[in-house]
C-alpha positions as CSV (number, residue, x, y, z in Angstrom):
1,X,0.0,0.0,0.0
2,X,1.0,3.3,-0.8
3,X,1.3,6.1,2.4
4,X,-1.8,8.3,2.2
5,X,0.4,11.9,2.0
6,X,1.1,10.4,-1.7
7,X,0.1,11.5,-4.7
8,X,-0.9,8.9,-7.4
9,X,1.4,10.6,-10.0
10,X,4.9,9.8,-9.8
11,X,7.9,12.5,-9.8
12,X,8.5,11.2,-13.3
13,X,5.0,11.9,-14.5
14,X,4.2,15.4,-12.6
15,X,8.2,16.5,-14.7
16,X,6.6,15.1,-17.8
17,X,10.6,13.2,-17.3
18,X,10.9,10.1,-19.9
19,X,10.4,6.5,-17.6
20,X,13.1,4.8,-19.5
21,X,16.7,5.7,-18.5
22,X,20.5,3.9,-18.8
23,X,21.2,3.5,-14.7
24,X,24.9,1.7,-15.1
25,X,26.7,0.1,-17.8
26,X,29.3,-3.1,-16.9
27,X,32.0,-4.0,-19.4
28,X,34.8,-6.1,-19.0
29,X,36.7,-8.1,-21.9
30,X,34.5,-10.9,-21.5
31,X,30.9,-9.3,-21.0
32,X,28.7,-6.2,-21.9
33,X,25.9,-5.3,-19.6
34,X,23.3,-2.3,-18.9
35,X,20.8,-1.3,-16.4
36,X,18.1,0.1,-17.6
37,X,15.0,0.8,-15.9
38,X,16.4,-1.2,-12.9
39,X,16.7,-4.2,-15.6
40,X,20.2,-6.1,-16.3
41,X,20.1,-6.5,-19.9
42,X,23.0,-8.2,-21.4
43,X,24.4,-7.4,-24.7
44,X,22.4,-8.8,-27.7
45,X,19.6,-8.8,-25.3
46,X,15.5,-7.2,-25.1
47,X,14.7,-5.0,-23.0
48,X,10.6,-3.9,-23.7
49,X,10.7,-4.0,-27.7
50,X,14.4,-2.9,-28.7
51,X,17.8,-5.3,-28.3
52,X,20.5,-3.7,-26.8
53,X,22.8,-3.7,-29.8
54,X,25.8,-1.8,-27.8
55,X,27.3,-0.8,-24.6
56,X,30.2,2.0,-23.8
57,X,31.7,3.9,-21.0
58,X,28.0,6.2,-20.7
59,X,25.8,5.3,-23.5
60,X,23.8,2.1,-24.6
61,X,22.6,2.0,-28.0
62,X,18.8,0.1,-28.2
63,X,17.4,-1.2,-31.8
64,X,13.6,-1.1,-32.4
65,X,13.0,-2.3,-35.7
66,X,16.0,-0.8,-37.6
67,X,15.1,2.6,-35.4
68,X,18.2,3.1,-33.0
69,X,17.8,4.8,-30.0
70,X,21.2,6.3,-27.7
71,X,20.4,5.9,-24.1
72,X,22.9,8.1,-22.5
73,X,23.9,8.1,-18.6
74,X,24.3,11.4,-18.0
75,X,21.8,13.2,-20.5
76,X,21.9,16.8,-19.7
77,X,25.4,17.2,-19.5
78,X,26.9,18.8,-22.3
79,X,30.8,17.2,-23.0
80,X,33.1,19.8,-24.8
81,X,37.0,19.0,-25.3
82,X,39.3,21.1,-23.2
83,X,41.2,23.6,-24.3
84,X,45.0,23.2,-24.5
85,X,46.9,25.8,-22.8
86,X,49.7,27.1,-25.3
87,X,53.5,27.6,-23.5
């Protein structure tokens, strides 16, 4: 049961916040892995309707019919290469 100070629309609904989301991604040389939604969903594997077709450092790619979809970890950060100091 759900305390009765709660409303029945979650944080992610109220923020109009997409449900899906890349929590962690596991690599070693012998195994890709990436938690989405709370899931563990192994390279090559389905996760709703796409197949997690691959997995870096903090991004999983998802294919839904050809379609591909980035899931990234961080997805409001912004990543710009530094800027080399001259001598």
């Amino acid at each position: 049961m759900r305390p009765s100070n709660l409303s029945a629309a979650t944080p992610a609904a109220r923020t109009g916040a997409p449900s899906s989301g890349l929590q962690a991604v596991i690599t070693s040389p012998g195994r890709k892995l990436a938690v989405i939604d709370g899931a563990i969903v192994p390279l090559g594997s389905t996760v709703g309707r796409s197949t997690l077709q691959g997995v870096s450092d903090s991004l999983a790619v998802l294919d839904k019919n050809g379609a591909r979809d980035v899931l990234l970890m961080h997805p409001n950060i912004e990543k710009k290469p530094s800027r080399k100091e001259r001598p």
